[in-house]
TORPA-4810 file (N, C-alpha, C, O; in nm, 3 decimals):
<nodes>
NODE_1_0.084_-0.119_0.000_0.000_0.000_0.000_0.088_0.125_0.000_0.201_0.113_0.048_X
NODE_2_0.045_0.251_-0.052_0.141_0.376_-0.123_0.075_0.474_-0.011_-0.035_0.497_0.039_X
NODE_3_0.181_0.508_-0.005_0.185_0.685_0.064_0.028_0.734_0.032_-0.052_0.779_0.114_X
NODE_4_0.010_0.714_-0.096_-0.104_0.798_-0.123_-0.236_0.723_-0.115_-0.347_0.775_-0.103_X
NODE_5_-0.213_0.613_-0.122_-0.349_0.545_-0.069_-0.345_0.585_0.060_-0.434_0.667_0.082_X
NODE_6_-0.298_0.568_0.126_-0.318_0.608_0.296_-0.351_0.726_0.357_-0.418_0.745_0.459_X
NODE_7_-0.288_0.816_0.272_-0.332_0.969_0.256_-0.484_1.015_0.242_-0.545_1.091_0.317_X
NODE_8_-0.537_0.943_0.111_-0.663_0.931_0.033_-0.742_0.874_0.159_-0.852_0.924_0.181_X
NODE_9_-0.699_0.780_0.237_-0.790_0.691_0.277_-0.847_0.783_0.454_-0.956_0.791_0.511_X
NODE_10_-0.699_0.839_0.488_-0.738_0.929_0.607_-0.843_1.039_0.559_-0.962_1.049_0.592_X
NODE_11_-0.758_1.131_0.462_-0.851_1.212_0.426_-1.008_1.232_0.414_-1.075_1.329_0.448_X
NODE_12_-1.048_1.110_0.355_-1.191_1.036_0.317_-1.239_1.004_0.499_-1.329_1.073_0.546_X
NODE_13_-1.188_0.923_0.566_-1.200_0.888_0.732_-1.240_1.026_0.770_-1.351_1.049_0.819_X
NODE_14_-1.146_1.124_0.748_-1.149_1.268_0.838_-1.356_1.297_0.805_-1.453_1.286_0.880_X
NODE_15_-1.341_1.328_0.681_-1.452_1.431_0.610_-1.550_1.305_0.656_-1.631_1.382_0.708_X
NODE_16_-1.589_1.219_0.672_-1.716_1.157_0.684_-1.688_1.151_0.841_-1.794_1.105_0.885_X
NODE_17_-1.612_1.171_0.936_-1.634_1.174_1.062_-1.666_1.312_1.115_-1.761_1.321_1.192_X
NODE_18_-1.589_1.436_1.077_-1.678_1.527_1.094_-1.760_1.605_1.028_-1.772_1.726_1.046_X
NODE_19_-1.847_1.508_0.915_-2.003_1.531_0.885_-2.085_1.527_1.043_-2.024_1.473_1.135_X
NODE_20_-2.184_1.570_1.063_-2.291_1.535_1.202_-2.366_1.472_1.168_-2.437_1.475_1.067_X
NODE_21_-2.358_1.381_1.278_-2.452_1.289_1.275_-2.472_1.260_1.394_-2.433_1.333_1.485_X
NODE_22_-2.572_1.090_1.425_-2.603_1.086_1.541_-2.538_1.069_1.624_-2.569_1.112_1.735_X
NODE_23_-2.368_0.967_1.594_-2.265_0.924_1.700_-2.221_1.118_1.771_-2.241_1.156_1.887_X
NODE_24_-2.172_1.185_1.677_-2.111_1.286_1.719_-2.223_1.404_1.773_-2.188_1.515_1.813_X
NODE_25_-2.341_1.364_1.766_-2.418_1.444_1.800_-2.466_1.417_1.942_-2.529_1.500_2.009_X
NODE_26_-2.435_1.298_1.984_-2.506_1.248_2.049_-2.359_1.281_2.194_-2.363_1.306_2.315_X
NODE_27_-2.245_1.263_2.087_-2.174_1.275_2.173_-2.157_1.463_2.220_-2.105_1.488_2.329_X
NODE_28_-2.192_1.546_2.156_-2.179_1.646_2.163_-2.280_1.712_2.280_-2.254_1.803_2.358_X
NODE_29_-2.399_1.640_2.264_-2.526_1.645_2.387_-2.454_1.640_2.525_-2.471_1.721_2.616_X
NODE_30_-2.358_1.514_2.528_-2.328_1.483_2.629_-2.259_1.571_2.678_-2.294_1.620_2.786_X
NODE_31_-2.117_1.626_2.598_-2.081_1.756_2.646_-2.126_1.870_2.688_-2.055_1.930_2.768_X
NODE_32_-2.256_1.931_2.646_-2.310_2.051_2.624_-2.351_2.057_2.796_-2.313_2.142_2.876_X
NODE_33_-2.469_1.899_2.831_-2.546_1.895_2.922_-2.415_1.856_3.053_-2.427_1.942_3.139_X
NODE_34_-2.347_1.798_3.075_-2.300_1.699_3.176_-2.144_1.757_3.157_-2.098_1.706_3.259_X
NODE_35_-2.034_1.826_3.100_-1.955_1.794_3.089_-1.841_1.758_2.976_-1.897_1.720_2.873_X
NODE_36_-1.703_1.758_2.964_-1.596_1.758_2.909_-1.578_1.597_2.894_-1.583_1.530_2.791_X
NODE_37_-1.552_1.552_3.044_-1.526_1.434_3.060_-1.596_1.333_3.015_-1.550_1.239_2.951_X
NODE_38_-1.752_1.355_3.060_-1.844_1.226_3.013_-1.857_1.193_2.848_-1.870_1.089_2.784_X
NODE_39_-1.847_1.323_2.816_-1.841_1.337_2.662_-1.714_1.299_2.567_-1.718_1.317_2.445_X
NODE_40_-1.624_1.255_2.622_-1.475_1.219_2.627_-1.506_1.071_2.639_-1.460_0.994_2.554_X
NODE_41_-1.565_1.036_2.719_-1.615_0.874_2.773_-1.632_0.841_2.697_-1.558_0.755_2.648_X
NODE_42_-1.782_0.905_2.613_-1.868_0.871_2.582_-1.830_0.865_2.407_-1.897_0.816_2.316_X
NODE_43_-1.712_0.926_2.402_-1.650_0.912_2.260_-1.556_0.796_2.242_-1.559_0.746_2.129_X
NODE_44_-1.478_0.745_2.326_-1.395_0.642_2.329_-1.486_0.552_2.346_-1.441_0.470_2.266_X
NODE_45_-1.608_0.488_2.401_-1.681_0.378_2.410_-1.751_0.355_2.243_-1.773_0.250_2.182_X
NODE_46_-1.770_0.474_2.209_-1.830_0.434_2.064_-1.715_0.421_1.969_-1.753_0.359_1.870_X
NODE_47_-1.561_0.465_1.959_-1.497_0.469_1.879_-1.411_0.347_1.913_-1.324_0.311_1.834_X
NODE_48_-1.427_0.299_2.000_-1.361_0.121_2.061_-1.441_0.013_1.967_-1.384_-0.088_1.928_X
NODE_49_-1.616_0.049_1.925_-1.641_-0.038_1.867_-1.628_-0.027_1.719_-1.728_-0.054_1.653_X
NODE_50_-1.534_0.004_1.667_-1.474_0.026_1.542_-1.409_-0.087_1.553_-1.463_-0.157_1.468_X
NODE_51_-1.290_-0.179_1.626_-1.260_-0.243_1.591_-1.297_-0.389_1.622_-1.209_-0.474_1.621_X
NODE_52_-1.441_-0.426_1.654_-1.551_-0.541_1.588_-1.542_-0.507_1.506_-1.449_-0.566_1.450_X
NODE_53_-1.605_-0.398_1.412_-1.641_-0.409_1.265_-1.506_-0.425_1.157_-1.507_-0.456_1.038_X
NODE_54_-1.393_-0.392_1.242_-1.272_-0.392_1.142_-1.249_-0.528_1.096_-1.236_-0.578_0.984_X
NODE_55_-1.248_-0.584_1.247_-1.196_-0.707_1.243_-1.300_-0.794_1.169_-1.249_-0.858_1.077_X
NODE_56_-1.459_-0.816_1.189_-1.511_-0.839_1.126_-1.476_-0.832_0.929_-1.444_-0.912_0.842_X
NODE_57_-1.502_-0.711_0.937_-1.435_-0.659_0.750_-1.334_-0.717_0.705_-1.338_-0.754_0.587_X
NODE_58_-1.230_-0.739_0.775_-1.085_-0.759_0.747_-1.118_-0.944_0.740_-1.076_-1.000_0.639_X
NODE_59_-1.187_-1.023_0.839_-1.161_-1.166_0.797_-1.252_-1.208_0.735_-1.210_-1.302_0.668_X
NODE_60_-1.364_-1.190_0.717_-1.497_-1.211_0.671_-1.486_-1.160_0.509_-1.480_-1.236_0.412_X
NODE_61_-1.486_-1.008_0.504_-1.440_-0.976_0.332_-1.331_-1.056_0.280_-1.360_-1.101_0.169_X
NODE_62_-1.204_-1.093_0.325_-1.099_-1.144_0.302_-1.118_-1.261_0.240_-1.089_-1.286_0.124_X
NODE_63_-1.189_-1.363_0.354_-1.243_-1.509_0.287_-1.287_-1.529_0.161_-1.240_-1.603_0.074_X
NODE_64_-1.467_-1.392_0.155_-1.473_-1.407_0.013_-1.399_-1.362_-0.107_-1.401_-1.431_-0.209_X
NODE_65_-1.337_-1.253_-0.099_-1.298_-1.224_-0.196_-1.223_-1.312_-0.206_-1.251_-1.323_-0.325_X
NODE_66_-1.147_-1.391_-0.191_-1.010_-1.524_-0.240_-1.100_-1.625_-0.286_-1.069_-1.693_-0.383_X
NODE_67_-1.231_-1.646_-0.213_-1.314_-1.732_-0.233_-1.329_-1.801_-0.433_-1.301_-1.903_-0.497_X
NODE_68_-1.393_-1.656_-0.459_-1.428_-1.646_-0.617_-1.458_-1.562_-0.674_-1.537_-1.494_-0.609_X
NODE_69_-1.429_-1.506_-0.812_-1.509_-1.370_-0.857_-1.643_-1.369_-0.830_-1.691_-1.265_-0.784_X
NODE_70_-1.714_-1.464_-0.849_-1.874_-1.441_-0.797_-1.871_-1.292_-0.684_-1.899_-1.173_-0.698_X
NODE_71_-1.813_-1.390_-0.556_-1.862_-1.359_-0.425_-1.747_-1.217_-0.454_-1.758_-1.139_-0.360_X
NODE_72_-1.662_-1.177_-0.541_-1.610_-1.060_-0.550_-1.717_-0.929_-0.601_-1.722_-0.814_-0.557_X
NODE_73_-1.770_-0.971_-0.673_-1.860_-0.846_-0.782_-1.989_-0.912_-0.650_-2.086_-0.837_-0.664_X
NODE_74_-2.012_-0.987_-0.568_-2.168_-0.962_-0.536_-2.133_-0.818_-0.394_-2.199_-0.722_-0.353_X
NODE_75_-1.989_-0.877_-0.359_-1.934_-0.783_-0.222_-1.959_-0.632_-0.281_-2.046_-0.555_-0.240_X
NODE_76_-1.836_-0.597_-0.416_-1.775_-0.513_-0.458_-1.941_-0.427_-0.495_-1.980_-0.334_-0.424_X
NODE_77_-1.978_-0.450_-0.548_-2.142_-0.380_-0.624_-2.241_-0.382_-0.534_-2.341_-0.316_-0.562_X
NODE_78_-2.236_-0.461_-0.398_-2.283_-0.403_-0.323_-2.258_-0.338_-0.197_-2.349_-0.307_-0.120_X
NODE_79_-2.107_-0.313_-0.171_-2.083_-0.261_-0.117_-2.097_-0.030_-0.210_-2.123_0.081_-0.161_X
NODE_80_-2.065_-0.078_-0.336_-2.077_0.039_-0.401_-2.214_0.075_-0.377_-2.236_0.165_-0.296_X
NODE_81_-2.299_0.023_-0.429_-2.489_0.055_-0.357_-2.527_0.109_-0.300_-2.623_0.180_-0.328_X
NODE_82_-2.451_0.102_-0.151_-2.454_0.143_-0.048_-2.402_0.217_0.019_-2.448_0.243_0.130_X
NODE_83_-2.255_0.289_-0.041_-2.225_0.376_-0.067_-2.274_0.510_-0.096_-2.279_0.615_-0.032_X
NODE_84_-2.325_0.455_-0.272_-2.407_0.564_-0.331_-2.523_0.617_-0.242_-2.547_0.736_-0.224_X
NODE_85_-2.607_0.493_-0.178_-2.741_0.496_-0.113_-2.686_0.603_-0.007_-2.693_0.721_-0.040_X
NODE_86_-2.642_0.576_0.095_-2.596_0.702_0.202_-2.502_0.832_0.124_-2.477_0.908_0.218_X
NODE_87_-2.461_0.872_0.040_-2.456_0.983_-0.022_-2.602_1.044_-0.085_-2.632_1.162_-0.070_X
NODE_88_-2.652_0.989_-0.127_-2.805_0.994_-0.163_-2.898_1.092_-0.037_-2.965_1.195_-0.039_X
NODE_89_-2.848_0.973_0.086_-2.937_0.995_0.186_-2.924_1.116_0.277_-3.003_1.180_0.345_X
NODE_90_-2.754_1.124_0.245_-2.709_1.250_0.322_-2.768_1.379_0.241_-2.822_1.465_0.310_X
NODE_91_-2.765_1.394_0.132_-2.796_1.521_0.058_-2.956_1.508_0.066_-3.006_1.615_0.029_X
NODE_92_-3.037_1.428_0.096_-3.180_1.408_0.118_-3.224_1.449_0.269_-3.326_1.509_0.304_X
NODE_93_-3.146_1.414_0.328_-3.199_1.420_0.461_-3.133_1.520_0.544_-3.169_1.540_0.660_X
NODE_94_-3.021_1.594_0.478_-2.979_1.734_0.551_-2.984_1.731_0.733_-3.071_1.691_0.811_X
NODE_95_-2.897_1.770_0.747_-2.830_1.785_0.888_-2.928_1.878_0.949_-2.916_1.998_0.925_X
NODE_96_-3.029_1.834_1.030_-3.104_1.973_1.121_-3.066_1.929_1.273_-3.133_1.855_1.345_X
NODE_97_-2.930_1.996_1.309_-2.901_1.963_1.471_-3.038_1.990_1.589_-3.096_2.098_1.601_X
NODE_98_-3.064_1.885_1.654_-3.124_1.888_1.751_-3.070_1.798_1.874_-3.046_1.677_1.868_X
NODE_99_-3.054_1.899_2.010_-2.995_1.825_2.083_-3.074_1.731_2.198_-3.135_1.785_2.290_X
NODE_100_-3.069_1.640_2.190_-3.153_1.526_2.290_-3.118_1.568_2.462_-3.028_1.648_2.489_X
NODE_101_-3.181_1.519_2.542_-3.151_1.556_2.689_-2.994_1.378_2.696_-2.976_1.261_2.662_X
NODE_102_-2.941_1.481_2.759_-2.811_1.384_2.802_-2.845_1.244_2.897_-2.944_1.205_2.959_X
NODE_103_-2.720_1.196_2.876_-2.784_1.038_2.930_-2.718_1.099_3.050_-2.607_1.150_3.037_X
NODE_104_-2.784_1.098_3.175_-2.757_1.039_3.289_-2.665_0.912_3.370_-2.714_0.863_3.472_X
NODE_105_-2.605_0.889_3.347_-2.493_0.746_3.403_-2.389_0.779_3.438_-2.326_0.881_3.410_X
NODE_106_-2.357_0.684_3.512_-2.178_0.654_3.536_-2.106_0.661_3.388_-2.141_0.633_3.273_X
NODE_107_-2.008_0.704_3.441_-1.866_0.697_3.333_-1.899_0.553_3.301_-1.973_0.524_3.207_X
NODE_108_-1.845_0.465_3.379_-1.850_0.359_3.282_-1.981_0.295_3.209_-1.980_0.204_3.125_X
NODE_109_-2.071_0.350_3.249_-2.205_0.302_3.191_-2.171_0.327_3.061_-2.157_0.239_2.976_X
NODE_110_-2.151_0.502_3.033_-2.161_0.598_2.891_-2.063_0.508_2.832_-2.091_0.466_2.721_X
NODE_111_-1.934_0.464_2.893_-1.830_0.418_2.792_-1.888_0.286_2.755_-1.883_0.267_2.633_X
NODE_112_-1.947_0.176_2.833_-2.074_0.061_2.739_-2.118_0.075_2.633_-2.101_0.022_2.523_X
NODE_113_-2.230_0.214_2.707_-2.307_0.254_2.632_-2.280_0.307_2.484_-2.362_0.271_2.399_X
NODE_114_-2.166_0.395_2.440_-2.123_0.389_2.344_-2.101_0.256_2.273_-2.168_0.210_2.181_X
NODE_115_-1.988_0.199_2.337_-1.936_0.049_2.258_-2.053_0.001_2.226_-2.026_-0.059_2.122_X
NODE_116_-2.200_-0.016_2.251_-2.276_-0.099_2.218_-2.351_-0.063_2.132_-2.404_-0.134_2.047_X
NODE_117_-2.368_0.108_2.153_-2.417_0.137_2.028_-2.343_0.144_1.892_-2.400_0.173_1.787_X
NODE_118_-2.215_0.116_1.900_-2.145_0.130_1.785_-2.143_-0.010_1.707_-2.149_-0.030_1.586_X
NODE_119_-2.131_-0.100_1.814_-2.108_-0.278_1.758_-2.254_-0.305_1.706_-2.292_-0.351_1.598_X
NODE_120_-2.323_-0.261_1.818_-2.474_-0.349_1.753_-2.560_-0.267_1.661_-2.679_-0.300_1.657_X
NODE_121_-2.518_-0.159_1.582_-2.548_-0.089_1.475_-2.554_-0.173_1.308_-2.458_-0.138_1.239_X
NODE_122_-2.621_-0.244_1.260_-2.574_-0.312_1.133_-2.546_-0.185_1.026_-2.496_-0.208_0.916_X
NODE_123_-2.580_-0.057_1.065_-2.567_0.034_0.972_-2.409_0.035_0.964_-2.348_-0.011_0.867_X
NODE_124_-2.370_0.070_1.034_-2.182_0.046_1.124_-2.115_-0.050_1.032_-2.025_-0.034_0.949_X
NODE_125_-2.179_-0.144_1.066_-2.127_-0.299_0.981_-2.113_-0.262_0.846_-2.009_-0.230_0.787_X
NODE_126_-2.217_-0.269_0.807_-2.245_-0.265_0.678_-2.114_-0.114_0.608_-2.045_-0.147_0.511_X
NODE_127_-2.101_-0.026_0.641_-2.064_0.092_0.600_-1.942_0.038_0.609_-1.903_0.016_0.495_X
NODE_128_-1.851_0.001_0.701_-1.688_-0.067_0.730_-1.653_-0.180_0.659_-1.537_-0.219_0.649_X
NODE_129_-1.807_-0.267_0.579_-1.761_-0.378_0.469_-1.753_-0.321_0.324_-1.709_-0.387_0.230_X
NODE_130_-1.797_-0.202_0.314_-1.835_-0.104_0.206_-1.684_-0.019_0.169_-1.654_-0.001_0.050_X
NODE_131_-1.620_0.016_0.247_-1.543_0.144_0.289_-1.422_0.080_0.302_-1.351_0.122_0.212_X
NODE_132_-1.362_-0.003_0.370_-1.225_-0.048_0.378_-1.201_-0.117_0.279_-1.110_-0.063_0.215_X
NODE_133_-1.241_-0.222_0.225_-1.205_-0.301_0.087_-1.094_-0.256_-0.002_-0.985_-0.295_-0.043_X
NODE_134_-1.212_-0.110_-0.015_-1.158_-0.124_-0.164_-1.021_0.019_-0.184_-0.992_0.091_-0.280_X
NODE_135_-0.943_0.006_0.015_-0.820_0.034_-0.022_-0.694_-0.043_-0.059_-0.578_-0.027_-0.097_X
NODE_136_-0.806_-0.158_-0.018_-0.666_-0.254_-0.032_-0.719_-0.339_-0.127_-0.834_-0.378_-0.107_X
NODE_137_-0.645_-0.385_-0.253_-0.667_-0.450_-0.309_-0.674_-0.626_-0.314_-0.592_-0.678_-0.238_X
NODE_138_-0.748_-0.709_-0.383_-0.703_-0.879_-0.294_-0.611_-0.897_-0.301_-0.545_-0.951_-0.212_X
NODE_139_-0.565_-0.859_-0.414_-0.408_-0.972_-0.414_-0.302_-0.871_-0.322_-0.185_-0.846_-0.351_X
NODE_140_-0.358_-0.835_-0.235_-0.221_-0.739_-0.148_-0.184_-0.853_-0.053_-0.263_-0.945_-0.031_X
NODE_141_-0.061_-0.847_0.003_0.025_-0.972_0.084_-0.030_-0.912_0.191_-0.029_-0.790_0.207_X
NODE_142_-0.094_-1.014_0.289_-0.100_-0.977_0.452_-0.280_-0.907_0.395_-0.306_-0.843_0.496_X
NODE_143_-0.347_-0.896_0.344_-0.498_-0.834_0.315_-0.510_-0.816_0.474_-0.457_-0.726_0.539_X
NODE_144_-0.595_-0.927_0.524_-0.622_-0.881_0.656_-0.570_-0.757_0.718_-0.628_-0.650_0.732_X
NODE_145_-0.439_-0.796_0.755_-0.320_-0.723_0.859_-0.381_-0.556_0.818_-0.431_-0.471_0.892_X
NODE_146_-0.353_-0.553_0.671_-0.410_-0.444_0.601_-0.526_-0.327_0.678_-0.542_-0.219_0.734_X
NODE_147_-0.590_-0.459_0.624_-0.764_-0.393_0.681_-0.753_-0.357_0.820_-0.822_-0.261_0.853_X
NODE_148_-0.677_-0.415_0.915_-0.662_-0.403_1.000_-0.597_-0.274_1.050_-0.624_-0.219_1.157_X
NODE_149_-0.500_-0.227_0.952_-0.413_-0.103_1.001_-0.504_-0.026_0.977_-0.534_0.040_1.076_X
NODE_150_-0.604_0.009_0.825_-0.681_0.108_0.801_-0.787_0.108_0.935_-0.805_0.222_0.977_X
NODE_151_-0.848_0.018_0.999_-0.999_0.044_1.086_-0.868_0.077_1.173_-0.907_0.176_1.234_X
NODE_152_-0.741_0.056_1.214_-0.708_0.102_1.333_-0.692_0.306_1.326_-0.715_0.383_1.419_X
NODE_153_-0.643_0.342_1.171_-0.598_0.445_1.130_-0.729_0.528_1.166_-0.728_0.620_1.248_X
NODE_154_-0.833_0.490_1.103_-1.001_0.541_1.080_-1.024_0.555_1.249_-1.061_0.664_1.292_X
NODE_155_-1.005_0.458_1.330_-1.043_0.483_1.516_-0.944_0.566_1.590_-0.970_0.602_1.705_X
NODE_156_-0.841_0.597_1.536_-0.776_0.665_1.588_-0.797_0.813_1.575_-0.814_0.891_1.669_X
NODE_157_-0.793_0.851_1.413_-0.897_1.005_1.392_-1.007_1.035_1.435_-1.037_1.150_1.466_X
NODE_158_-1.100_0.916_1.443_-1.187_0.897_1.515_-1.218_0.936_1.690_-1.301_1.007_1.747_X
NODE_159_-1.108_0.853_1.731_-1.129_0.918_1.840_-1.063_1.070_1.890_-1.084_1.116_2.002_X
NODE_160_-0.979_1.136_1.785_-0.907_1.262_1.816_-1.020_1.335_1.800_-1.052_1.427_1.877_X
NODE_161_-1.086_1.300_1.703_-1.225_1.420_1.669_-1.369_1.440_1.733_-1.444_1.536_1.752_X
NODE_162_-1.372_1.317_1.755_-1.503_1.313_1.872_-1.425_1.353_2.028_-1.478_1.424_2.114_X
NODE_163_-1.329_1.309_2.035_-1.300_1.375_2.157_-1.259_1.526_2.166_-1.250_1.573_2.279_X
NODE_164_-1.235_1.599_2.071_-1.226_1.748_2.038_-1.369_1.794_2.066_-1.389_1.872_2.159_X
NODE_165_-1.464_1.753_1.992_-1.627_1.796_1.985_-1.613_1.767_2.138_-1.616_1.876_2.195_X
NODE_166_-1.595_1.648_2.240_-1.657_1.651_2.335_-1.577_1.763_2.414_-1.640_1.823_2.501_X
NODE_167_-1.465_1.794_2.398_-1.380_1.874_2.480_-1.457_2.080_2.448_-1.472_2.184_2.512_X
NODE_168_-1.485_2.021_2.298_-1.524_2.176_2.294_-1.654_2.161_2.235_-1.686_2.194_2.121_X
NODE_169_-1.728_2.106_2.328_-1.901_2.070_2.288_-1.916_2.188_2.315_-1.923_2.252_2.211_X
NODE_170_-1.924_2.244_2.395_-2.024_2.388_2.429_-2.002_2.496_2.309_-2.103_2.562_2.289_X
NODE_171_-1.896_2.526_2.228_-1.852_2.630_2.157_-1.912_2.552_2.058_-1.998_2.608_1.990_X
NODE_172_-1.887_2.445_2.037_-1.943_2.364_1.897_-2.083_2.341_1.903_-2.130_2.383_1.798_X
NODE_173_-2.187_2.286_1.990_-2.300_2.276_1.994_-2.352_2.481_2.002_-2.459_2.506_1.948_X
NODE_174_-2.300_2.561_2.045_-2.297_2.699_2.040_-2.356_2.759_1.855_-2.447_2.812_1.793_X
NODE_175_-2.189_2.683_1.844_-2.203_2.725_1.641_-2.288_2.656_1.562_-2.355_2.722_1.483_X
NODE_176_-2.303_2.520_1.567_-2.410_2.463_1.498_-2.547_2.487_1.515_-2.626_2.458_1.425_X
NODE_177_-2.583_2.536_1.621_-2.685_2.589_1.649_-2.744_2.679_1.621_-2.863_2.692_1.592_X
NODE_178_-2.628_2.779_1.631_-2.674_2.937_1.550_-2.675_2.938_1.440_-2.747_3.023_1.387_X
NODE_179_-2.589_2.834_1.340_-2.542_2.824_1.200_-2.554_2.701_1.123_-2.474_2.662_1.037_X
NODE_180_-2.656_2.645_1.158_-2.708_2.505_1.066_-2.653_2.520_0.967_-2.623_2.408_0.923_X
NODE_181_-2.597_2.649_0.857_-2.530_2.641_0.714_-2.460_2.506_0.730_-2.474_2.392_0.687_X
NODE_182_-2.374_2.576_0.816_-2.259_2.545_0.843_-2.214_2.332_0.820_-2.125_2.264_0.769_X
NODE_183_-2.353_2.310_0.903_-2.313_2.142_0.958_-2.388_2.115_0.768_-2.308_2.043_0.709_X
NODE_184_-2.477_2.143_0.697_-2.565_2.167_0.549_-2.390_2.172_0.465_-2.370_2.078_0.388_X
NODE_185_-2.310_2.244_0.476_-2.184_2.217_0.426_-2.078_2.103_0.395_-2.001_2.073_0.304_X
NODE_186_-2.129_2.042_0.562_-2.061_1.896_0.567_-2.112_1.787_0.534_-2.051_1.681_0.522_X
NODE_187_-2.268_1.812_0.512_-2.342_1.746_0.448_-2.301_1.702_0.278_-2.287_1.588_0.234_X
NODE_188_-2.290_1.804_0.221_-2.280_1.797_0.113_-2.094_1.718_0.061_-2.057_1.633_-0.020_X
NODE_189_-2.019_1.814_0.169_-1.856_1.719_0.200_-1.904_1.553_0.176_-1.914_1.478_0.079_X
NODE_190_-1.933_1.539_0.344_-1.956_1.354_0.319_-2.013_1.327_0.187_-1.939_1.270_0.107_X
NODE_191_-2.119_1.357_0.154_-2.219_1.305_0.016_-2.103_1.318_-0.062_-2.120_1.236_-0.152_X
NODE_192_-1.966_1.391_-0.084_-1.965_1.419_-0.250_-1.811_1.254_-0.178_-1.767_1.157_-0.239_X
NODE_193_-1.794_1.288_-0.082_-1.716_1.144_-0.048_-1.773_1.011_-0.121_-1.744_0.952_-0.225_X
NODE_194_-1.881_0.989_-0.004_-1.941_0.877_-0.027_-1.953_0.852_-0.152_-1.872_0.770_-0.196_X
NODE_195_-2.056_0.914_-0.252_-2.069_0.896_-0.380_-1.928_0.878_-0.431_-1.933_0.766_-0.483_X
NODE_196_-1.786_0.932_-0.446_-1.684_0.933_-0.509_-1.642_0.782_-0.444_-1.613_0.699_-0.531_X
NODE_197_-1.636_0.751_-0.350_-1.595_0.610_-0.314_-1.692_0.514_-0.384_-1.657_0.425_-0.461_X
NODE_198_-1.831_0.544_-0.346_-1.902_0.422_-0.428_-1.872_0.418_-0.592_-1.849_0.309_-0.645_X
NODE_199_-1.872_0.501_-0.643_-1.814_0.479_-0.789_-1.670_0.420_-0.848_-1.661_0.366_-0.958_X
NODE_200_-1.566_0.437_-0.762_-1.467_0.443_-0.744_-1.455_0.236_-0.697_-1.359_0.162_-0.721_X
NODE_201_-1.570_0.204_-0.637_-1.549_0.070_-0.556_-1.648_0.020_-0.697_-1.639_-0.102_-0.712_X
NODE_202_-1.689_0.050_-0.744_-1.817_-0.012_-0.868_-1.686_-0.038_-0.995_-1.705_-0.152_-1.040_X
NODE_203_-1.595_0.011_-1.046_-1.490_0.027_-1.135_-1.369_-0.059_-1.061_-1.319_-0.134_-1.146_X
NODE_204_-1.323_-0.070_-0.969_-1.244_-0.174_-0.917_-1.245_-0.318_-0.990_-1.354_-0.365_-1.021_X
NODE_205_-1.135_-0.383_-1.015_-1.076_-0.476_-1.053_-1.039_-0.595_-0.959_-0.959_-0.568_-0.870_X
NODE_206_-1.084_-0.719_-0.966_-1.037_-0.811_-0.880_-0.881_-0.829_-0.876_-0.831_-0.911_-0.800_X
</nodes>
């Protein structure tokens, strides 16, 4: 794998993590109502369950694709689908921040509570069998190991950025609030991602 795949691949990680949505929104609540810390928690418990789905992606995609071209073009075209489908959905359904009342719990509850909402999400799943693939190509030596560095690369920005929002929820839940443009901007960011990856994974070569 090249300098510039890895580059490409953070870059792409960055812009669809800080689009808003419900993980970072939810985590941003937490800051606004309760706190720095809980919202800090409450970002590392959901960005821990990134690596189920990696690991999942990494041995599970791996199998089939070596498997056969079949099970290559049924992965590859529908992982592109679905792609396209959430670029679709993002420019359809536009970012209108609304903040929920904060969860109430122990630290370690919120940090569960994240991990569980992140693992037992099939939306999650599905998006990390879609999205990692098709940086690495099959015939790369070590595939797995691969997949493995990217979901580790993707949880690690991951957690720098949700833990920023939770550190500066109040100024950030502040601006999005007054300036919906603003999060309508990142909307359109992720979408022009997503769509460029799903096309990009539809044209791929076994």
């Amino acid at each position: 794998m090249t300098t510039s795949t890895l580059l490409c691949f953070l870059g792409a990680s960055v812009a669809l993590t800080v689009a808003p949505g419900p993980d970072n929104i939810f985590v941003l609540t937490q800051g606004i109502a309760r706190g720095r810390k809980p919202a800090i928690i409450t970002a590392l418990g959901m960005c821990s369950g990134i690596s189920v789905h990696t690991t999942a992606a990494a041995f599970g995609v791996s199998a089939l694709l070596y498997s056969s071209a079949v099970a290559f073009n049924i992965v590859k075209f529908a992982g592109a689908a679905y792609l396209l489908y959430l670029a679709m959905k993002t420019i359809r359904d536009r970012t209108v921040i609304r903040l929920a009342a904060a969860d109430d719990r122990a630290l370690a509850a919120l940090f569960k509570r994240g991990f569980l909402m992140n693992v037992l999400n099939p939306k999650v799943a599905m998006f990390f069998l879609a999205f990692l693939p098709q940086f690495v190509t099959a015939e790369t030596r070590y595939y797995p190991l691969w997949m493995l560095l990217l979901g580790l690369i993707f949880m690690v920005q991951a957690v720098i950025i949700f833990s920023l929002i939770g550190y500066f929820s109040g100024a950030v839940g502040n601006i999005l609030l007054s300036k919906p443009g603003i999060a309508r901007r990142f909307d359109w960011l992720a979408a022009g991602v997503l769509a460029s990856l799903g096309v990009r994974l539809a044209f791929a070569n076994r």
